[in-house]
C-alpha positions as CSV (number, residue, x, y, z in Angstrom):
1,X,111.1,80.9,-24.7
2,X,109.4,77.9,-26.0
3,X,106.5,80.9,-26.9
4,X,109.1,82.4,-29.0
5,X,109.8,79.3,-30.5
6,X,106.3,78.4,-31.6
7,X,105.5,82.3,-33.1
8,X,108.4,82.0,-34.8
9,X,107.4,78.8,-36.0
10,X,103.6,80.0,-37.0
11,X,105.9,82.7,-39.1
12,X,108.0,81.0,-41.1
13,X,104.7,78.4,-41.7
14,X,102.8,81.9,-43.0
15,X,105.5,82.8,-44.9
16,X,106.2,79.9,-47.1
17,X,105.5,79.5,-50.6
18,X,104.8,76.7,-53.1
19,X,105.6,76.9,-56.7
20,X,103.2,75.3,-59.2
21,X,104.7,75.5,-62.4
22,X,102.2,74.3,-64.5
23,X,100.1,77.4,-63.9
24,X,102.8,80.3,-64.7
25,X,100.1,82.8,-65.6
26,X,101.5,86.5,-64.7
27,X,100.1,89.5,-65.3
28,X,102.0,92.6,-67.0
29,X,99.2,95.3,-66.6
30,X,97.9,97.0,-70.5
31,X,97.7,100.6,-68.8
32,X,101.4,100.5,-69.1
33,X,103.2,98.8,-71.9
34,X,106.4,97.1,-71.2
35,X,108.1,99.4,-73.6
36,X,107.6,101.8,-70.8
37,X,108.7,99.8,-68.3
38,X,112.6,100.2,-67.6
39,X,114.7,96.8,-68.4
40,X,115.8,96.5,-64.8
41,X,111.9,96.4,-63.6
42,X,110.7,93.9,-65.9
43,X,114.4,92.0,-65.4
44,X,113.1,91.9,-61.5
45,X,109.5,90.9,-62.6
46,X,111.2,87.9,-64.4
47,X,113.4,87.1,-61.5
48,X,109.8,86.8,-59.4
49,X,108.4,84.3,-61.9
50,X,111.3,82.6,-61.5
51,X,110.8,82.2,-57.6
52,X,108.3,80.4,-55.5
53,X,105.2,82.4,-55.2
54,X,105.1,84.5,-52.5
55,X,101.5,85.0,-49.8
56,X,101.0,87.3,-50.5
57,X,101.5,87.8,-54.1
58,X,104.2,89.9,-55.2
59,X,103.1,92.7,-56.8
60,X,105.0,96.5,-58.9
61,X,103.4,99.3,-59.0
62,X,104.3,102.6,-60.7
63,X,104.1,106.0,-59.3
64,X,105.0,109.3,-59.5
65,X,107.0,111.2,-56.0
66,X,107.5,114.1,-56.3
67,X,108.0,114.3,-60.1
68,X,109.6,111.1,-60.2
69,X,108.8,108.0,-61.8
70,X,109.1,105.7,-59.6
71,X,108.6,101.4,-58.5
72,X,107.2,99.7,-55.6
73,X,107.8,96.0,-54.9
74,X,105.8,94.4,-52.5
75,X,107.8,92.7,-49.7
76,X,107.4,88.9,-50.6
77,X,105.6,88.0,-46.9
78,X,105.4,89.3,-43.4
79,X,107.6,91.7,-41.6
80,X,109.9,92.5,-44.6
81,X,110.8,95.7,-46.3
82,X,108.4,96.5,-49.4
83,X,111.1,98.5,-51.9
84,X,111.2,101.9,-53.8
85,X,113.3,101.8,-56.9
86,X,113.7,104.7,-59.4
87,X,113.8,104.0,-63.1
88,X,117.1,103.3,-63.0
89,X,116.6,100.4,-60.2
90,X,118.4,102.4,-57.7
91,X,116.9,101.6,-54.5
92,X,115.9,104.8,-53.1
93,X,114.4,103.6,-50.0
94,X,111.7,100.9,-48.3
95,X,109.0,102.8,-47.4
96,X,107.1,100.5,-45.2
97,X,106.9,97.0,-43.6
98,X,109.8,95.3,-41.3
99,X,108.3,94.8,-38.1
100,X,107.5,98.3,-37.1
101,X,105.4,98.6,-40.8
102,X,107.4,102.0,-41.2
103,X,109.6,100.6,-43.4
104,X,113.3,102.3,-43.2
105,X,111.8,105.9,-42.3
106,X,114.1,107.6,-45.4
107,X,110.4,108.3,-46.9
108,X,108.2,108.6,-44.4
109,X,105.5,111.0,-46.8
110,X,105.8,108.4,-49.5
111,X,102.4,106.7,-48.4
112,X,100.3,110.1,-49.0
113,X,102.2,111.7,-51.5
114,X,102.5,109.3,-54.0
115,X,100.4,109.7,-57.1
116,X,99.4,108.4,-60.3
117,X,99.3,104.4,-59.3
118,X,99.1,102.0,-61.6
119,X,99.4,98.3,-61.5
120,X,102.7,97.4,-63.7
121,X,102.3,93.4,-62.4
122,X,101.3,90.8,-60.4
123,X,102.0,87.3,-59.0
124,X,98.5,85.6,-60.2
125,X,99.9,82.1,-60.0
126,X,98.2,79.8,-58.3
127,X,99.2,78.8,-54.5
């Protein structure tokens, strides 16, 4: 029990996130303008520069599955869902992490189908 106690511990240590607002520097990548990027997306990029910086960094990426645009999120630390959102920020699943790192098994080709990545932002604010 008391082993338990201390990994959750060591966890929730890992997990935890300072904000240093006096270096807010984010990045929206160029290879996408946010013009192209739906509202709701870059409404949920500004909600993350809003919150403590996550370890690791969050992070959106742009794909296309199969024929869709589509939006992965980063989970914001260990052992949580990373999320799949359509251009319409419709969750359509979470295709890996939790504590299996399978995610919610709705998607489980996402991994090797997806194509077409592209950075759309990241957390570079400093820890």
């Amino acid at each position: 029990m008391k082993q338990m106690i201390f990994l959750l511990f060591i966890l929730a240590v890992g997990c935890s996130s300072t904000r240093n607002k006096a270096n807010d520097d984010t990045v929206v990548t160029s290879s996408e303008k946010t013009d192209s990027i739906p509202a709701c997306i870059l409404e949920k990029i500004e909600m993350f520069k809003s919150e403590a910086r996550q370890n690791p960094p969050r992070k959106v990426y742009s794909y296309v599955y199969k024929g869709q645009k589509v939006y992965y999120v980063t989970p914001p630390c260990c052992d949580f869902f990373s999320e799949l959102f359509d251009s319409n920020c419709v969750l359509i699943a979470n295709p890996d992490g939790g504590f299996t790192g399978r995610g919610d098994g709705k998607l489980p080709d996402f991994l090797s189908a997806r194509t077409e990545e592209k950075l759309v932002w990241e957390d570079t604010r400093k820890q």
